[in-house]
N, C-alpha and C positions, 0 to 999 in steps of 0.2 A: 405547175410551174409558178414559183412566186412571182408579181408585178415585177419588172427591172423598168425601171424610170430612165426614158432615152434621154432627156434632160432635165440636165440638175441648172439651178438658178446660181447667178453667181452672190453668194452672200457678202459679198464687199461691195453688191452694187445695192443701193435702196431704190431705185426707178424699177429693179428686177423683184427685188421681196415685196414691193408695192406690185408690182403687178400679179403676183403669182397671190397673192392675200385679193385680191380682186377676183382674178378667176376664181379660187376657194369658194371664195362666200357665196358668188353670184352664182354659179352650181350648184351651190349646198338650197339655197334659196329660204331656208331656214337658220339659226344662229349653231355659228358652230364654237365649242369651246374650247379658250387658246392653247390647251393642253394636246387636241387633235390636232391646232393648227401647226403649233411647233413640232409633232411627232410626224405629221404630211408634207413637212416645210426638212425636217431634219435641221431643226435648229432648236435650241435653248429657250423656254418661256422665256428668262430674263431678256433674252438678245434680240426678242421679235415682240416685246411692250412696246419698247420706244417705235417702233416701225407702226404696230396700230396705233397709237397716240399720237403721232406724225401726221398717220391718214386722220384723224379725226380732226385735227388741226386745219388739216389743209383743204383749198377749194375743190370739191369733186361737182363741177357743172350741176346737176339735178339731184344728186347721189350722197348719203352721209354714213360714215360709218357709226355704228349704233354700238355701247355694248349693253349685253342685256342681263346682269346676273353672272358674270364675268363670260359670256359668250358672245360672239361678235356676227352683226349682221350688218346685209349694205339696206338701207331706208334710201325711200325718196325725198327732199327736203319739204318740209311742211308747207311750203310759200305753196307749191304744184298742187296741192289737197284739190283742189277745184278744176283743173285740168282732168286731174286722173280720174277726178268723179263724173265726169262728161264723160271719159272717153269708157269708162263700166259702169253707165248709168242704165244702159237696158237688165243689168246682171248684177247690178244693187240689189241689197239686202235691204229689208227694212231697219229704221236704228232702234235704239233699245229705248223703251217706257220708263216713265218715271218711277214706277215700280222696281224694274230692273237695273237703273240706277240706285238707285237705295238700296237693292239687296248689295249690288257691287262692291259698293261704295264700305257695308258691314265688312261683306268677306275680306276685300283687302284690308282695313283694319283691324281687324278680328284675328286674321288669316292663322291659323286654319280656322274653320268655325261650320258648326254644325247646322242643318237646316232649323233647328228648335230655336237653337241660338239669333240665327237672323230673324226669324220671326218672330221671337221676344222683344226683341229692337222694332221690329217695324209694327210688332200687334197688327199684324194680317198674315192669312194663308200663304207663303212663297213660292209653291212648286213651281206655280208656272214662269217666275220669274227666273229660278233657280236653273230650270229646266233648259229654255228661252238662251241664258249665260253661258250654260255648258255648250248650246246647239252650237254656240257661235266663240266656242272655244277663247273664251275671258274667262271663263274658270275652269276649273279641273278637280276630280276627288282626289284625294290627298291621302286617302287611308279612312281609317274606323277609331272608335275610341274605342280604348278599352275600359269600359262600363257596361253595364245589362243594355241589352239592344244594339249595343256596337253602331250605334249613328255614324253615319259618313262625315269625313271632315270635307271641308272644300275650301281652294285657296286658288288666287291669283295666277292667270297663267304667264309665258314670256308675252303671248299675242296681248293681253293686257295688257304689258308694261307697254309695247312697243305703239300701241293705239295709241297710249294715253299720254305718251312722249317721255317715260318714267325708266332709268336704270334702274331701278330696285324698288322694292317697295320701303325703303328709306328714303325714297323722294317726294313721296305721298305729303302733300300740302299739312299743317299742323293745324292738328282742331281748334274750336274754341273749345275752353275750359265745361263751358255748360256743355256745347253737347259731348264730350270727353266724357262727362259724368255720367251723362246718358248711355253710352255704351257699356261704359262698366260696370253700372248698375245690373 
């Protein structure tokens, strides 16, 4: 027996598609994309942008909506960073080495980009950097190349963009021209 939904939201009211786009997300706990939101909402992408761009707008107390890659999450606002690291500070993670910054740093601009590739850039070994990025899912395999050995590609995850306070990787700060040329080389 298909889901039958005991209540439906009234779509003329926005305090009710705001709330029902709340519970969503905060369930989903992960980003979800506005193509599901509108087909779980039984409304129109066009007709539920303005409603998320509304919520982004507006003041949500501790809470921000995020989108991520056209997917949408709730975030906590960045000012609380140091709250929330008190209150899972026994269940902190260590942060990532300068090493693992420099590999990151390639992959998102590179993105996709092979492990030879990063370490042509950095001129040292990467694994464990590489390794290290994927454990804590800031990056992700992307696929293979198609060339002899089929090297893994690897590229920026959502959990990176959302770290790094990044909608896309179009938002990624703009090199200097020098190092620009160092990557390309």
């Amino acid at each position: 027996m298909e889901n039958e939904l005991t209540y439906k939201i009234d779509k003329d009211n926005p305090a009710e598609i705001k709330a029902a786009i709340e519970v969503l997300l905060f369930a989903a706990g992960d980003p979800v994309p506005l193509e599901q939101l509108a087909a779980v909402l039984e409304m129109e992408k066009a007709a539920l942008l303005p409603h998320l761009h509304n919520m982004g707008a507006t003041n949500m107390a501790g809470i921000v909506l995020r989108e991520l890659n056209g997917c949408y999450t709730l975030s906590t606002k960045p000012e609380y960073e140091e709250y929330i690291r008190t209150l899972l500070e026994p269940h902190s993670k260590q942060g990532l080495s300068n090493a693992a910054f420099e590999t990151l740093s390639i992959i998102a601009y590179n993105s996709p980009a092979t492990r030879a590739r990063v370490e042509e850039i950095r001129g040292v070994n990467s694994d464990s950097a590489i390794n290290r990025l994927v454990e804590k899912g800031l990056i992700r395999e992307a696929g293979r190349m198609e060339v002899p050995g089929r090297p893994v590609l690897f590229e920026p995850t959502d959990e990176f963009l959302k770290s790094f306070g990044f909608t896309s990787l179009d938002d990624l700060p703009v090199l200097d021209d020098a190092i620009e040329e160092l990557i390309e080389e």
